[in-house]
C-alpha positions in Angstrom: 0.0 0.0 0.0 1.4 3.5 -0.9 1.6 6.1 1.5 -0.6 8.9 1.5 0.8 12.4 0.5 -0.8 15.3 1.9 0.1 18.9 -0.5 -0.9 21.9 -0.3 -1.1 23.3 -3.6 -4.8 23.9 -4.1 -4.5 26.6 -0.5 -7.6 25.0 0.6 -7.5 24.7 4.3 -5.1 22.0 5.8 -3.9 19.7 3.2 -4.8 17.3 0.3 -4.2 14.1 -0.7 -2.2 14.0 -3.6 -4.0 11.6 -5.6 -7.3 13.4 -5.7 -6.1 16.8 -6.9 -6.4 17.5 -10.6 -2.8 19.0 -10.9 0.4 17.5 -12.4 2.3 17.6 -8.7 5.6 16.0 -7.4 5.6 16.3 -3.5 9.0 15.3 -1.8 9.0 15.2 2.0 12.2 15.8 4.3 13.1 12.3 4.6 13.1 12.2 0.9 14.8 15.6 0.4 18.0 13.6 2.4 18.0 10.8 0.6 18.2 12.2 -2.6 20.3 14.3 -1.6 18.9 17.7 -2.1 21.1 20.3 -1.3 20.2 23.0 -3.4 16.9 24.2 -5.2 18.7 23.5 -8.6 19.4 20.0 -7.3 15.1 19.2 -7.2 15.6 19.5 -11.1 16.3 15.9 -11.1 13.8 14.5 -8.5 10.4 15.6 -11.3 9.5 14.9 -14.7 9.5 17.8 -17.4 11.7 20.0 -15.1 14.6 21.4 -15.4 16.1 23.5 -12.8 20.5 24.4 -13.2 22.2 27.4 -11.7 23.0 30.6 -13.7 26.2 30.0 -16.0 27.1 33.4 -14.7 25.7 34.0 -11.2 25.5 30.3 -9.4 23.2 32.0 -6.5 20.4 32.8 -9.5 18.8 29.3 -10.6 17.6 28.9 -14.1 14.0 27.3 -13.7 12.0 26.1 -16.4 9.5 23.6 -17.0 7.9 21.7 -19.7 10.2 23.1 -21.8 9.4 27.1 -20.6 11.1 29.3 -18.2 13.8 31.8 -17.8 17.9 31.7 -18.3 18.8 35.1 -16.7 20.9 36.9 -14.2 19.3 40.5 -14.7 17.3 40.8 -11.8 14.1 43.0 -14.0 13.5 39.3 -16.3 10.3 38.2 -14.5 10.6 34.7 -14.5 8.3 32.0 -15.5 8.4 30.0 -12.3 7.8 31.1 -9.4 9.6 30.0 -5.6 7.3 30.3 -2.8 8.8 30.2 0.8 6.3 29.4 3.4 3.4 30.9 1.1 5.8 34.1 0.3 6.6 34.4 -3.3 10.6 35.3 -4.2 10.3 38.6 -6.1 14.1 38.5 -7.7 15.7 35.0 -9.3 19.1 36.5 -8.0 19.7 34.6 -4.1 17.1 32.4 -4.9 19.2 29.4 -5.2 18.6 28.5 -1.9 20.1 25.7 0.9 17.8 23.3 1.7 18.0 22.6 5.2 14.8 22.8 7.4 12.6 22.1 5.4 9.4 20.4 5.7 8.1 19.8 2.1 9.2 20.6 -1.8 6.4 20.6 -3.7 6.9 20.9 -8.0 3.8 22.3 -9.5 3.8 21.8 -13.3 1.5 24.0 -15.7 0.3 27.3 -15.4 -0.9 28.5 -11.7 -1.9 32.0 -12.2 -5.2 31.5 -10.6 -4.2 31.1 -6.8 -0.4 32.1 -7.3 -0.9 35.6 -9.2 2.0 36.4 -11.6 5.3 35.2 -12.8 4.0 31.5 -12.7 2.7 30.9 -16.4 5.2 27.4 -16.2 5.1 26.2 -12.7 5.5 27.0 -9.4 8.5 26.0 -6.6 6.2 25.2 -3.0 8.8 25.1 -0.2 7.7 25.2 3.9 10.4 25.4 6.3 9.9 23.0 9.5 8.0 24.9 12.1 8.6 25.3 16.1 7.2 22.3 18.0 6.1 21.6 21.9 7.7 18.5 21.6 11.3 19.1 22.5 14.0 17.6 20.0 17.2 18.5 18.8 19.3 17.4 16.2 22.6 17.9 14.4 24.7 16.8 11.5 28.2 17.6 10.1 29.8 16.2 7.2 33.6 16.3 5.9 34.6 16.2 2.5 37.6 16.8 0.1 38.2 19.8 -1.5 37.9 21.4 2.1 33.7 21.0 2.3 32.6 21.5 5.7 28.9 21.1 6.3 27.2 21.5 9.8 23.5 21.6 11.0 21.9 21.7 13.9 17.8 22.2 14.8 16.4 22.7 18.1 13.2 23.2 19.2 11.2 23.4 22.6 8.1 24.4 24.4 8.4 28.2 26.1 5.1 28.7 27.5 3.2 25.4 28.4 1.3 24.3 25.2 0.6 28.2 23.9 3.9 29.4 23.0 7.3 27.1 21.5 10.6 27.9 19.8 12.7 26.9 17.3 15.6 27.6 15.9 17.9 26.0 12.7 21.7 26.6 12.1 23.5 26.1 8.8 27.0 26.4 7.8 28.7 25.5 4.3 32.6 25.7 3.2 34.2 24.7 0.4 37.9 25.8 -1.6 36.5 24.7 -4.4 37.3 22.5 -7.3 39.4 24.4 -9.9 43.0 25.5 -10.5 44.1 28.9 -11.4 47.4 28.9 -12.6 47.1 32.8 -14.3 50.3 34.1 -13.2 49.0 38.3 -14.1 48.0 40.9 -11.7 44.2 40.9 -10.6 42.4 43.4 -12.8 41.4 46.9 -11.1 38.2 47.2 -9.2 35.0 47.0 -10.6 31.8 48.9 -9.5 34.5 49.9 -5.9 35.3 45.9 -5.1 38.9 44.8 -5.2 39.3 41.1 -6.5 41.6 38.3 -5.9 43.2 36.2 -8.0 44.0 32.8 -5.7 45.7 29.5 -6.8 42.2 27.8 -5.9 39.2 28.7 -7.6 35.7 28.3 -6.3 35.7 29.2 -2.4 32.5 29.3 -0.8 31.3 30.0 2.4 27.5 30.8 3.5 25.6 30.6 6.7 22.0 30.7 7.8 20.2 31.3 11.1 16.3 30.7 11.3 14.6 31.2 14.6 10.9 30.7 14.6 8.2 31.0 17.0 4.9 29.2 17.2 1.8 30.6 19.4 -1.6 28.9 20.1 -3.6 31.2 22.0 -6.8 28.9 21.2 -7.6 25.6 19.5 -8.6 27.4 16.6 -5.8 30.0 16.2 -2.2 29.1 15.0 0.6 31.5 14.4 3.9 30.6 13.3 6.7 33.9 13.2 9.8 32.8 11.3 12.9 35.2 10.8 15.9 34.3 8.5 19.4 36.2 7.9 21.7 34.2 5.5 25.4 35.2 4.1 27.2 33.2 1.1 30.4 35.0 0.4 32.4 33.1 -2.3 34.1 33.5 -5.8 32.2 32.7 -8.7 33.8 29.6 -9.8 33.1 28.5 -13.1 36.2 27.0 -14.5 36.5 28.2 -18.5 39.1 27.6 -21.0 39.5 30.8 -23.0 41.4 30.6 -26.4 43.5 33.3 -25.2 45.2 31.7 -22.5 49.0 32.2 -23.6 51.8 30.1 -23.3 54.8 32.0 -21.6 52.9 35.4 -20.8 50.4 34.1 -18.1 50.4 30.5 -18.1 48.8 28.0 -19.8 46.7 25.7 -18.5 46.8 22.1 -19.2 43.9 21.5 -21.6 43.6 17.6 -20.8 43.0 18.8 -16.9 39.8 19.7 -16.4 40.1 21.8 -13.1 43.0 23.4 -14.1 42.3 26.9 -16.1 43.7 30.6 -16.3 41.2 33.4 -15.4 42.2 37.0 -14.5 40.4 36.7 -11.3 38.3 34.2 -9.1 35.2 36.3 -9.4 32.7 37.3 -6.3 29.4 35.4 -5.7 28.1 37.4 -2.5 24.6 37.1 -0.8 22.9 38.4 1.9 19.3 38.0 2.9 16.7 39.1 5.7 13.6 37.3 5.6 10.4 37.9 8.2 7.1 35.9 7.9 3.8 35.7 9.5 1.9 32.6 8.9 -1.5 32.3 10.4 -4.5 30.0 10.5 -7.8 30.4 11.9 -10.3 28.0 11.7 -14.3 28.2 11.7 -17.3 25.8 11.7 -16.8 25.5 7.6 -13.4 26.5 6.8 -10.1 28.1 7.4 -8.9 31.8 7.3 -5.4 32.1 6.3 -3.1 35.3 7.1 0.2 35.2 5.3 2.8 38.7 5.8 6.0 38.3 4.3 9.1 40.5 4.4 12.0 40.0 2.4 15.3 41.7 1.5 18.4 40.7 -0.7 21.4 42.3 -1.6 23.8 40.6 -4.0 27.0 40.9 -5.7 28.7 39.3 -8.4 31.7 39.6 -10.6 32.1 37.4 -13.8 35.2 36.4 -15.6 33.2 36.6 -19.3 36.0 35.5 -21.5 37.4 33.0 -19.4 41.0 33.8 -20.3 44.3 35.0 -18.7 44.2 38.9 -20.2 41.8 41.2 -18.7 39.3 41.9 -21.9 35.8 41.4 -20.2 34.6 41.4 -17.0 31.4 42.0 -15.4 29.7 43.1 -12.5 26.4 42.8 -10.8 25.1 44.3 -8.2 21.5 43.8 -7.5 19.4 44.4 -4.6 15.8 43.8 -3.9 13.6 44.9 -1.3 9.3 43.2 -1.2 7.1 43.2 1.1 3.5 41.3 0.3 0.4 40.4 2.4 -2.3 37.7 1.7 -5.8 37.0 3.0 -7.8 34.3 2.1 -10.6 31.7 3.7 -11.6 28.2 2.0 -13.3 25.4 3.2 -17.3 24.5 2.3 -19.6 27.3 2.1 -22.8 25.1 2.1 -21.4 22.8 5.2 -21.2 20.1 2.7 -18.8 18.2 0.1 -20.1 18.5 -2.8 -18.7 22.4 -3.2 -15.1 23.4 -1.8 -14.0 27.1 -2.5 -11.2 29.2 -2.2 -11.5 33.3 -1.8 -8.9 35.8 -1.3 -6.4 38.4 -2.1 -3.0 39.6 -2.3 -0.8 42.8 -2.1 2.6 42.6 -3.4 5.0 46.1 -3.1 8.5 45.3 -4.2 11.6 47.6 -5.1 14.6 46.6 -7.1 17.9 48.3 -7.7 20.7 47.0 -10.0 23.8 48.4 -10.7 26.1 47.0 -13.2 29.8 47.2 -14.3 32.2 46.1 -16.8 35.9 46.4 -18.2 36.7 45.7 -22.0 38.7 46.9 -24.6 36.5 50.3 -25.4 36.9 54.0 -26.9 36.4 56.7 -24.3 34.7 60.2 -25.2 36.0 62.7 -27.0 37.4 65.3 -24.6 37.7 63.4 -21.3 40.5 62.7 -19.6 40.8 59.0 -20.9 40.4 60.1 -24.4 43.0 57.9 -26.6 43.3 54.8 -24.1 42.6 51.7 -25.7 40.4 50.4 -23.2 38.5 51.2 -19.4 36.1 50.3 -17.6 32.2 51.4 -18.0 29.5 51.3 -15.5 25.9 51.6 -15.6 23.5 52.5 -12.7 19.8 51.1 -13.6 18.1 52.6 -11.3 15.3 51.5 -9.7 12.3 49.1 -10.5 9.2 49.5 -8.5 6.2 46.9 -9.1 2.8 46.8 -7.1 0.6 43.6 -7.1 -3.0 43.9 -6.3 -4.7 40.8 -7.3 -7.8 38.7 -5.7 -8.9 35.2 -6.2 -12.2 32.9 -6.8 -11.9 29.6 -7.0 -14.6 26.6 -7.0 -14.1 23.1 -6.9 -14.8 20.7 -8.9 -17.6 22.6 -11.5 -15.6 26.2 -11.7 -12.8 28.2 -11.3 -12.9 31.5 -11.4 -10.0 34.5 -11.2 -9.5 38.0 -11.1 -6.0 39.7 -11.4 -4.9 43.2 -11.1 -1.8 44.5 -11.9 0.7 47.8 -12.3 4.2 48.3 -12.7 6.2 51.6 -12.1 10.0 51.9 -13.9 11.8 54.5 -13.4 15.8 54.2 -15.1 18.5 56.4 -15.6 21.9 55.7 -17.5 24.4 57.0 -16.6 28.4 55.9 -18.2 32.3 57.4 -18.8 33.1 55.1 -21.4 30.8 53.6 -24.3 30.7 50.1 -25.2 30.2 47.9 -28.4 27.0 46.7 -27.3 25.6 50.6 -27.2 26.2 50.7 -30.5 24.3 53.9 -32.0 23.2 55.0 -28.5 24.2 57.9 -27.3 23.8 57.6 -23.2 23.3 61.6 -21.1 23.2 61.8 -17.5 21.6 65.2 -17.3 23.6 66.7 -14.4 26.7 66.2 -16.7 25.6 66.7 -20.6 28.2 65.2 -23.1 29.7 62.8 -21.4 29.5 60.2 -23.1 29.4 59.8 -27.2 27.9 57.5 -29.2 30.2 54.4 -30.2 31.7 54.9 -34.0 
């Protein structure tokens, strides 16, 4: 006999069994999360049918997500994606950070096919259901620490405990990941000057990484029929973006070559930055009534990133690129389902959500280039060009009808704000034709000839 797998996909109130859904869904528990091994969210690619999930071949903390064949391959945090990751009911409003640990957590759930009508926007291919293990008032703890070559260091530990009788308990989870990576630099040059105000290294090893994660979580029952779980998260990965490429100007005698037959060893100008940090603050509450369940879901969520990207993957500095993103949402959700008519044979859903979220990028790059005419870099053969994107500003207002089996009904409201200014001292290539003005300092820049 199987066992029964309860999801929550449908947001009626508690949860469903699997089988008698009418979505395509693949539910992994936490005990199957370990044994397959599941570190990452790119790692779930291989756990579903049709999916396929991979980390950004520029920024490994942005995860590629697509499935049945659509979804997104991007690192510019304004690409709305076509999947969307939802953290204990809060949606992810930038790809970049998104690639997240998973430790803690209670349930992955893969929804394939559109979900627009009870998950709003950014979700025309599938949606990403994680929920983090919640406090408990039955005390436990547990830790884990693994050892690996290459210098991987991996420790966990989860605790959680009753604080007031059976009204009030605590949790909290601790996670901590180091690696020196797996590739070889053997560039013999000088690092390459700082992009967008960060120095970089250029290190024999290549593909350091360390992050750690703290989640403390309350859970309060002030009545039977009232549940409220508080969860807080700060998390910090700070490593190199190791991706080890073999340019085709790697030269013999003038910065090493690398050994093509090796495939770890390779000659970059610098070991790249892959930098994270993120605040998280959630509200989760339940209240339930004679024919259903109100649901109160507050989210909070802030991520500042950084990333610098060894484009040509040689040992001459000829492109480089920087990234600096950061991202700022908060959203609120209010919805009750359950049986209106105190029977079976209808189950609905009703609600709304308010999503507010505020994005600035700024981005940076250094390649061979022709500066203005006038300035004081006028004749150099090359610089260094940065552009600030300004900000993007998008507000969600959307509400949702659903009935089961016979009908499903949904309205959606949406606006977006932009607002972006260019600004730049040298133009590139790619700006071909464009003539980029920041107006507090006309003429700065000339179109590319």
């Amino acid at each position: 006999m199987l066992e029964q797998v309860l999801v929550t996909a449908q947001k009626l109130a508690g949860s469903q069994d699997v089988q008698r859904i009418p979505l395509s869904v693949t539910a992994l528990s936490s005990e199957m999360l370990e044994v397959l091994n599941v570190e990452s969210v790119t790692d779930l690619g291989a756990t579903a049918p049709n999916v396929n999930f991979s980390p950004n071949s520029f920024t490994p903390n942005v995860p590629d997500l697509s499935i049945r064949g659509q979804g997104t391959q991007s690192s510019i945090p304004s690409d709305d994606p076509a999947v969307g990751i939802f953290v204990d009911g809060v949606v992810l409003g930038m790809l970049n950070g998104a690639n997240l640990d998973m430790f803690d957590i209670e349930s992955a759930e893969i929804l394939r096919g559109p979900q627009g009508t009870l998950f709003g926007r950014n979700v025309t291919a599938g949606a990403l259901l994680l929920r983090t293990k919640r406090a408990s008032f039955d005390p436990s703890a547990e830790g884990k620490v693994t050892v690996g070559s290459n210098g991987q260091l991996d420790a966990m530990f989860t605790g959680t405990t009753p604080l007031i009788g059976d009204v009030l308990a605590g949790k909290v989870a601790l996670f901590y990941q180091s690696t020196d990576g797996n590739f070889e630099n053997v560039n013999t040059l000088a690092p390459i000057s700082p992009v967008l105000g960060r120095n970089v290294q250029l290190r024999r090893e290549l593909g350091e990484s360390e992050s750690f994660y703290v989640r403390p979580s309350l859970r309060w029952v002030p009545t039977p029929e009232l549940t409220i779980d508080l969860i807080a998260e700060y998390g910090e990965v700070d490593g190199e973006n190791g991706l080890g490429v073999k340019g085709i100007q790697n030269i013999a005698g003038n910065a090493g070559l690398p050994r093509f037959d090796d495939n770890k060893q390779v000659s970059h100008t610098n070991n790249g930055i892959n930098e994270v940090t993120t605040e998280s603050v959630t509200i989760d509450a339940t209240y339930d009534t004679a024919k259903g369940q109100w649901a109160w879901v507050t989210g909070y969520r802030a991520t500042d990133a950084y990333n610098l990207v060894e484009v040509d993957g040689g040992a001459l500095d000829i492109f480089q690129v920087a990234l600096d993103p950061e991202n700022e949402q908060w959203s609120q959700e209010i919805r009750w389902s359950g049986r209106p008519f105190g029977n079976e044979s209808v189950e609905a859903t009703f609600g709304g959500l308010l999503l507010h979220a505020g994005r600035q990028l700024s981005g940076g790059s250094t390649y061979p280039c022709r500066p203005a005419a006038g300035t004081a870099a006028a004749g150099a053969g090359r610089g260094h060009r940065s552009l600030d994107l300004g900000g993007v500003r998008s507000a969600e207002l959307g509400a949702l009808r659903s009935l089961d089996p016979e009908c499903r009904i949904a309205l959606h409201l949406g606006g977006e704000e932009h607002a972006a200014v260019a600004r730049g001292e040298l133009q590139s290539p790619q700006l071909r034709g464009v003539q980029l003005r920041d107006p507090r300092e006309p003429g700065l820049v000339e179109p590319w000839r």
